[in-house]
C-alpha positions in Angstrom: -2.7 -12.8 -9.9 -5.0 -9.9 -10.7 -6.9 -10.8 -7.4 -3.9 -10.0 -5.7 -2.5 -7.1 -7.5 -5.8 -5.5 -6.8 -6.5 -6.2 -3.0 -2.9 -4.6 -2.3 -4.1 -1.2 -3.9 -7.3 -1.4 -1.7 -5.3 -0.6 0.9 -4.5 3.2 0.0 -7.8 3.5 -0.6 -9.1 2.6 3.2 -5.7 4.1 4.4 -5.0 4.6 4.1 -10.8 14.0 1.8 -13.8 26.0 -0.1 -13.6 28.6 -1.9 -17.3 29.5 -1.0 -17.5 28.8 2.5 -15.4 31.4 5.2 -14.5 27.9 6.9 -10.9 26.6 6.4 -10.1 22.5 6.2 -8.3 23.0 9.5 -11.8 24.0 10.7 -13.3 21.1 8.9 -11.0 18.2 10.4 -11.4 19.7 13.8 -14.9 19.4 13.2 -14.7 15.7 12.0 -12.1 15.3 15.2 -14.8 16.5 17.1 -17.5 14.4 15.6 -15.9 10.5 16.3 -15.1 11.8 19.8 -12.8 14.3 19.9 -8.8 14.5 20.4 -9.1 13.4 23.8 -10.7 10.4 23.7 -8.7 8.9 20.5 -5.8 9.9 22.6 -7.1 7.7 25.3 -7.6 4.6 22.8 -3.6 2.8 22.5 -5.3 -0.3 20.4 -8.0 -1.0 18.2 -8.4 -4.4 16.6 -11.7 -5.1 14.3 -12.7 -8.4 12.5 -14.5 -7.6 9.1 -15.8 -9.9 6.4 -15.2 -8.6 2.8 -17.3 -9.4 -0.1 -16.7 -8.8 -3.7 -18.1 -9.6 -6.9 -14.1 -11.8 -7.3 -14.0 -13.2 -3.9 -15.1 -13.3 -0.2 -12.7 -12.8 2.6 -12.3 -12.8 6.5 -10.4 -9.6 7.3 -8.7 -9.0 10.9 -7.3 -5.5 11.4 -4.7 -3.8 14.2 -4.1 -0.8 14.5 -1.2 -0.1 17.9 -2.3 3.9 18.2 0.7 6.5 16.4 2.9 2.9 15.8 1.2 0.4 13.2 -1.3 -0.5 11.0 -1.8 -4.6 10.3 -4.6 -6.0 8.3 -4.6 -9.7 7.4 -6.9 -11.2 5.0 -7.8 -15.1 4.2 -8.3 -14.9 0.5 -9.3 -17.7 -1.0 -6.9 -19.8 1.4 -4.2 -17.0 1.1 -3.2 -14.8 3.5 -2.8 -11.1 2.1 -1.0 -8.9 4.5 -0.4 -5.4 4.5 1.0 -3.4 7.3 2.2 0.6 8.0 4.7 1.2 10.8 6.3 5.1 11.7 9.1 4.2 10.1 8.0 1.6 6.8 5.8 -0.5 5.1 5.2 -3.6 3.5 3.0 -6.2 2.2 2.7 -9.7 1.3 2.5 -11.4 -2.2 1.1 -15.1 -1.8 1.6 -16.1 -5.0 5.3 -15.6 -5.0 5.1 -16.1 -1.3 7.7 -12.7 -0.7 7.1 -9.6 1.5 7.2 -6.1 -0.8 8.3 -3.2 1.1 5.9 -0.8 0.0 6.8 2.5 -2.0 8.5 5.3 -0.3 5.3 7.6 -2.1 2.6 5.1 -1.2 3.8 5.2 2.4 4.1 8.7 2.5 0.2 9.1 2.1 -0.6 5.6 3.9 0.7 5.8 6.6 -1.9 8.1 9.0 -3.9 4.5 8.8 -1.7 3.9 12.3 -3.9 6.0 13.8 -7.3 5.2 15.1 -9.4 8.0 13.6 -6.5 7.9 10.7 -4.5 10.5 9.1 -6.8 13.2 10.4 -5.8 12.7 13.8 -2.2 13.7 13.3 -2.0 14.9 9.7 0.2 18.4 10.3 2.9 15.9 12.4 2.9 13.4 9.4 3.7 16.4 7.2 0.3 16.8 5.2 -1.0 19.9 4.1 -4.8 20.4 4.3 -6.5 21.8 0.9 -9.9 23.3 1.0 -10.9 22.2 -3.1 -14.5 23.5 -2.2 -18.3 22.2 -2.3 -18.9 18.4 -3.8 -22.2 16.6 -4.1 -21.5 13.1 -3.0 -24.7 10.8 -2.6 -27.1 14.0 -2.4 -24.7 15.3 0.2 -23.3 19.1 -0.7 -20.2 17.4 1.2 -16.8 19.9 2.0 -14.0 19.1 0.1 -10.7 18.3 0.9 -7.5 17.2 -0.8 -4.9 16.1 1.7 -1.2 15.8 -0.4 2.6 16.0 0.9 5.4 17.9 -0.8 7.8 16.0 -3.0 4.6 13.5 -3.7 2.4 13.4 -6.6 0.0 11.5 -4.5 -3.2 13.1 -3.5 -6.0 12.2 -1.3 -9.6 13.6 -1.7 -11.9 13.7 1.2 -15.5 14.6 1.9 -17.1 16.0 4.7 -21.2 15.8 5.7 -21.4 19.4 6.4 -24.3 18.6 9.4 -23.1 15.8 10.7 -19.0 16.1 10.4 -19.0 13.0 9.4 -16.1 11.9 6.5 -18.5 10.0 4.4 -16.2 9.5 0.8 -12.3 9.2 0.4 -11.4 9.3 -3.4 -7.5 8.3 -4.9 -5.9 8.2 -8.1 -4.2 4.5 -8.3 -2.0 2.7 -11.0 -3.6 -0.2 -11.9 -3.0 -3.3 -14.7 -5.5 -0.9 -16.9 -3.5 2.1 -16.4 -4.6 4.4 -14.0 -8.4 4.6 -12.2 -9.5 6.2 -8.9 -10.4 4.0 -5.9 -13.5 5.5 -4.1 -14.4 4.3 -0.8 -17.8 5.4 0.8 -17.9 5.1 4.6 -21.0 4.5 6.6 -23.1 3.0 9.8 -21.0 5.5 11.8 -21.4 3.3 15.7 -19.8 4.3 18.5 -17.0 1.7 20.3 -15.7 1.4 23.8 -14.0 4.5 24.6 -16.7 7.0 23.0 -15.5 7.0 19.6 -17.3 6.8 16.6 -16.2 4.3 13.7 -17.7 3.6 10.2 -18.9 0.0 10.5 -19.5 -0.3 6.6 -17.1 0.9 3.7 -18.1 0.2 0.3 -15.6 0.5 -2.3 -15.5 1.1 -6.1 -12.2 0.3 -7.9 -12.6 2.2 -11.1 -15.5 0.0 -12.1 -13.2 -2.6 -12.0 -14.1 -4.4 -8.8 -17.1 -3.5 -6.0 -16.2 -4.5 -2.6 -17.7 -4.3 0.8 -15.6 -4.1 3.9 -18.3 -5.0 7.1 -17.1 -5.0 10.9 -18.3 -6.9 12.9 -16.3 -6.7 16.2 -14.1 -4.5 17.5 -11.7 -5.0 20.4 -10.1 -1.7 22.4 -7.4 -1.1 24.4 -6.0 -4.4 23.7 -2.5 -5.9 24.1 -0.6 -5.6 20.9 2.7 -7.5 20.2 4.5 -4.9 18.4 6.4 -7.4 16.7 3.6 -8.2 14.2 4.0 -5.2 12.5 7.4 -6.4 11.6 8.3 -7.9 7.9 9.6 -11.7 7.9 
């Protein structure tokens, strides 16, 4: 059961980023915008499907991920013989227990600051129109990197996002969050890299490694991705 209860909080972690410098985060997430591509091009991209394989010092997994562009967010994973769903929609979310074989709708809060995963370049792409605010925190040294800062966060929420930014390349290369595990709370870091650019001229991370607290490791690997795809919006709908 612990498995399980922990792969469900992975996903606010993928979902889901200065006082020093005269640059502003809106100047930092157009410059990340601008690094994968730019506005124009995600605009262009309506689907986005990617096949990953997970490993993790618990368990091994296939992973297949949709993403339907401003709409939803699917990702289905064979775990052990179970299938662990999770999906975000503009309207809800929800996700799949195995073990009791029922489909959670997903906190209201959670939602709040997981839902930008229904766009392709996430909730950077669109985070003023998902009602995010945009915090400069300041300078961060992440893996030798003096990375930019930024917390992301919605009003009425006490969930917060931390983000970091390769100041030369643009690049997001860390996402940090505060999560409530079985232990009490522990932040889920996810470190994104092998940026490789897809059909359609964007540029995705093709590895994301992710420490849960010290609790579990995990790597999430792509290896194909799919664009411009037909998408049955009805998979993004709870049984």
């Amino acid at each position: 059961m612990k498995t399980f209860r922990i792969t469900a909080m992975l996903f606010i972690a993928f979902i889901v980023t200065v006082g020093l410098s005269a640059q502003s985060a809106d100047d930092v997430i157009k410059d990340y915008i601008d690094a994968v591509g730019g506005q124009k091009k995600l605009d262009k991209i309506t689907s986005l499907q990617m096949k990953s394989q997970i490993e993790s010092d618990m368990f091994e997994a296939e992973a297949l991920t949709t993403v339907l562009n401003g709409k939803g967010y699917k990702m289905e994973m064979d775990v052990m013989g179970y299938l662990v769903e999770t999906c975000f929609t503009d309207t809800e979310g929800w996700r799949t227990d195995p073990m009791a074989g029922t489909t959670i709708t997903i906190p209201d809060e959670e939602y709040q600051m997981g839902k930008g995963a229904i766009y392709v370049a996430g909730a950077f792409q669109n985070y003023k129109e998902l009602g995010m605010k945009a915090e400069m925190v300041g300078k961060k040294d992440v893996m030798g990197v003096n990375t930019h800062h930024i917390r992301l966060s919605k009003e009425g929420s006490e969930i917060s996002t931390n983000h970091f930014f390769d100041p030369k390349s643009h690049l997001l290369i860390r996402t940090s969050v505060v999560v409530e595990s079985d232990q009490g709370e522990m932040e889920a870091i996810t470190d994104y890299k092998e940026y490789k650019e897809i059909d359609g001229g964007v540029k995705i991370a093709h590895v994301m490694d992710i420490d849960y607290g010290g609790q579990m490791m995990m790597t999430n690997t792509i290896s194909e991705v799919k664009v411009n795809i037909d998408v049955d919006e009805s998979i993004f709908k709870s049984e």
